[in-house]
C-alpha positions, 0 to 999 in steps of 0.5 A, spaced: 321 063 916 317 069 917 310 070 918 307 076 915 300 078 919 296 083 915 290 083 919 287 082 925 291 085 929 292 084 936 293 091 940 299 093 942 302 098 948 307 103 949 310 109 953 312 114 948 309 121 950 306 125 944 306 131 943 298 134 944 296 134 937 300 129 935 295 123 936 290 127 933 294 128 926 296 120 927 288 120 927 286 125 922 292 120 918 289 113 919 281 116 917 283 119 912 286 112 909 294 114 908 295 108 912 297 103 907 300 096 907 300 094 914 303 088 916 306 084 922 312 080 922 312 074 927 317 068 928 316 062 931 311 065 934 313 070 936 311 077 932 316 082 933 315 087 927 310 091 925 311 096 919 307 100 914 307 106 909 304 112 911 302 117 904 304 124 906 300 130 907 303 135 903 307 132 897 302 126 896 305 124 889 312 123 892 314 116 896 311 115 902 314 114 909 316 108 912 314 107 919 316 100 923 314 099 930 319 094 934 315 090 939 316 085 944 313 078 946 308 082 950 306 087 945 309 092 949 313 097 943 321 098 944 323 102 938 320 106 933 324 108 925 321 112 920 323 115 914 320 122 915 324 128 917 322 127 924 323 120 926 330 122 931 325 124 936 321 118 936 315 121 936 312 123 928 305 123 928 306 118 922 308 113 929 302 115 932 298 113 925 299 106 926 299 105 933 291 108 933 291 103 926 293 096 930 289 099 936 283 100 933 283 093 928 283 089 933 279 083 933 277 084 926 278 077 923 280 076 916 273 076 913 271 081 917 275 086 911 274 088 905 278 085 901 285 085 898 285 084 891 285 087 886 285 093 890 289 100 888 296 101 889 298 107 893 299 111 886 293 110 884 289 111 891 292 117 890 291 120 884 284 118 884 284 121 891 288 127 890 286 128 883 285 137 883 281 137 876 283 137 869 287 142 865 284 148 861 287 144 854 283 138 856 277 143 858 277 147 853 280 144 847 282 148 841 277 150 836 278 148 829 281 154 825 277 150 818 270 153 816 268 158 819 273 160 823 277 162 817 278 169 816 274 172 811 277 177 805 273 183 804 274 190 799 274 196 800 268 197 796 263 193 801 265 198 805 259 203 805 260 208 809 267 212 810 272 210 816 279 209 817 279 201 814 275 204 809 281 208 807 286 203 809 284 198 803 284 203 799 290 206 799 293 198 798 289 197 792 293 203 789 299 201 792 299 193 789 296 197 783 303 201 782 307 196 784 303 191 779 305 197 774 312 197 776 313 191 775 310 190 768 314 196 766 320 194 768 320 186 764 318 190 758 324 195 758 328 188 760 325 184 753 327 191 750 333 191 752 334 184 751 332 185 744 336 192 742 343 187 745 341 182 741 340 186 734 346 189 735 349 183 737 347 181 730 349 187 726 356 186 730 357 179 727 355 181 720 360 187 721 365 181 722 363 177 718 365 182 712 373 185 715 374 177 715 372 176 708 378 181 707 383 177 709 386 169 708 385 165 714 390 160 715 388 153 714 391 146 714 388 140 712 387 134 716 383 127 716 378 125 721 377 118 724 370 116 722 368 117 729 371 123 730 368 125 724 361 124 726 362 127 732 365 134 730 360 135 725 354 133 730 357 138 735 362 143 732 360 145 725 355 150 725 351 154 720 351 161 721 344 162 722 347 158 728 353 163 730 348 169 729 343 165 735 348 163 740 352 169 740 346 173 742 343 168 746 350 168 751 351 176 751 350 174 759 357 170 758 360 167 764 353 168 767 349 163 761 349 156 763 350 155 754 356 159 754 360 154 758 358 148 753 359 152 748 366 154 749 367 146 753 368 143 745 372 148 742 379 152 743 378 160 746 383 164 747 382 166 754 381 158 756 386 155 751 392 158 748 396 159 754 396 152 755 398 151 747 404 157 748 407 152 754 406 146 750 413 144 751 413 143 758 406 139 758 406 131 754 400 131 748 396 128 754 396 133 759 395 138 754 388 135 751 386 133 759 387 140 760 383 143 755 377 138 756 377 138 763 379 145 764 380 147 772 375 153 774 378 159 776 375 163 783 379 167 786 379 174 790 382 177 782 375 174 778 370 175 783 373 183 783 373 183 775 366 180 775 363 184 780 366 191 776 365 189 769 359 193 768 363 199 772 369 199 767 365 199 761 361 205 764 367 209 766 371 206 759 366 209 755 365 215 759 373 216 758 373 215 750 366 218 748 364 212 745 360 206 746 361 199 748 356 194 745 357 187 748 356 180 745 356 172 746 361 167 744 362 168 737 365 162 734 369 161 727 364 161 720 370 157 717 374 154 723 368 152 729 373 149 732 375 156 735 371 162 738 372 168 742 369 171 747 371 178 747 369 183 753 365 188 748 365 192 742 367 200 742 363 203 737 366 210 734 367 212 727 370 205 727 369 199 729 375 195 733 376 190 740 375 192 747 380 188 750 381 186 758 387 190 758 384 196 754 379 195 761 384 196 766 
């Protein structure tokens, strides 16, 4: 079993021939405290080892070296090992460091040191000796952007005397001033429009309303269920103060959230006849979930429609020397079950239907 020895060590000998300058770099080492954890190896007796960690000059943060120095029975070094780039030589300073170190502790008995516990390690002895100073976060921390600090706004009206900000502010205030202007000009002319769309949406229906007095509707009678009763006449029947206010409120068509409900619970043309027309290829099922579960189309075809709508109808008008009134989704006085969403309204000297393929 090893003995470890790690003070009062006796002095050793050697033949190692240093450079001139070496022994006092091992000296400046060993004053400068970077020779650390020294001790000494004996077995029966005998000390045969003494190894010790050297903290570098230049890297002091990175691992120390390890130095051993190989001795005999009489204290005479046969060998030496390190770990620094230098060790081949045998000759490092860091050999140096402990050969003064062992031969100037000798005699010194345990209680002759200070003592050992509680000492720093060697990551601590070298950070609090090598530590260069704080960093200019921890000096000058930053300020509070809160209080004073915060800019202040001023106007071009506590400026008294003329100057380039002066007129700079002054020209922003007109700036916002105009486009305020603008701004409100432009929701005005949009509720007008609004309005005007709406109006003749209205005139339009009442127009409707007498070519269909003209003519006999085809009808069939059928008897509701209680249930379905309650629901049709909750959700289908409607006035026509009602029909007046849902197609003037859905003239955006595709675009409005409410045109899509109210076209959900009745039978359209553009939604639901081709699939009545095609009935005997489709059970009374298929058929039903078809039209209460509808698939919504988008393609390269609808995008492109949608985005030219506005465009034909300019150029339809211009073509034709007439104009095209547009409407909402126009549900049946007699039949509510049925609506139309018709593309727009031409008014020439008559009144007659702007349909898709008329558009095209």
């Amino acid at each position: 079993m090893d003995i470890i020895i790690k003070t009062g060590f006796e002095s050793v000998k050697h033949n190692i021939r240093f450079q001139p300058q070496t022994e006092l770099k091992g000296k400046k080492l060993v004053l400068a405290e970077h020779v650390r954890n020294v001790e000494e190896l004996r077995k029966n007796g005998n000390s045969y080892l003494i190894r010790a960690h050297v903290i570098r000059q230049t890297s002091v943060t990175l691992k120390p070296y390890v130095t051993s120095l190989i001795i005999n029975d009489s204290r005479v070094i046969t060998g030496v090992k390190c770990s620094c780039v230098y060790n081949p030589s045998s000759k490092c300073k860091h050999v140096a460091a402990i050969t003064f170190y062992i031969n100037n502790k000798v005699s010194l008995t345990k209680t002759s040191n200070e003592q050992q516990w509680g000492k720093p390690s060697i990551r601590q002895f070298v950070q609090n000796k090598y530590f260069k100073g704080r960093y200019f976060q921890d000096m000058f921390p930053p300020v509070s952007k809160t209080g004073c600090c915060q800019p202040q706004p001023i106007t071009h009206n506590e400026l008294l005397q003329e100057s380039s900000l002066k007129r700079v502010l002054v020209a922003s205030v007109q700036t916002q001033d105009i486009n305020l202007i603008t701004d409100v000009i432009s929701k005005m002319l949009d509720i007008v429009e609004s309005l005007i769309e709406q109006e003749e949406c209205s005139a339009c229906l009442i127009f409707f309303n007498i070519i269909r007095s003209e003519f006999n509707l085809y009808h069939s009678d059928y008897t509701l269920g209680e249930n379905l009763n309650v629901y049709y006449e909750k959700h289908v029947v409607v006035t026509e103060e009602d029909i007046i206010h849902i197609c003037c409120n859905t003239i955006k068509q595709s675009a409005c959230e409410n045109w899509y409900a109210i076209r959900h619970v009745r039978i359209s043309a553009s939604k639901n006849i081709h699939s009545i027309k095609i009935r005997a290829t489709k059970t009374i099922q298929r058929l039903v979930s078809s039209i209460l579960k509808p698939k919504k189309v988008d393609c390269a075809a609808t995008r492109y429609g949608l985005r030219n709508e506005q465009k034909a109808l300019l150029l339809y008008e211009k073509f034709n020397f007439c104009q095209v009134k547009k409407v909402g989704a126009i549900i049946s006085k007699d039949q509510p079950w049925l609506c139309a969403s018709i593309d727009g309204v031409v008014v020439e000297y008559r009144v007659w239907l702007c349909d898709k393929a008329s558009r095209s």
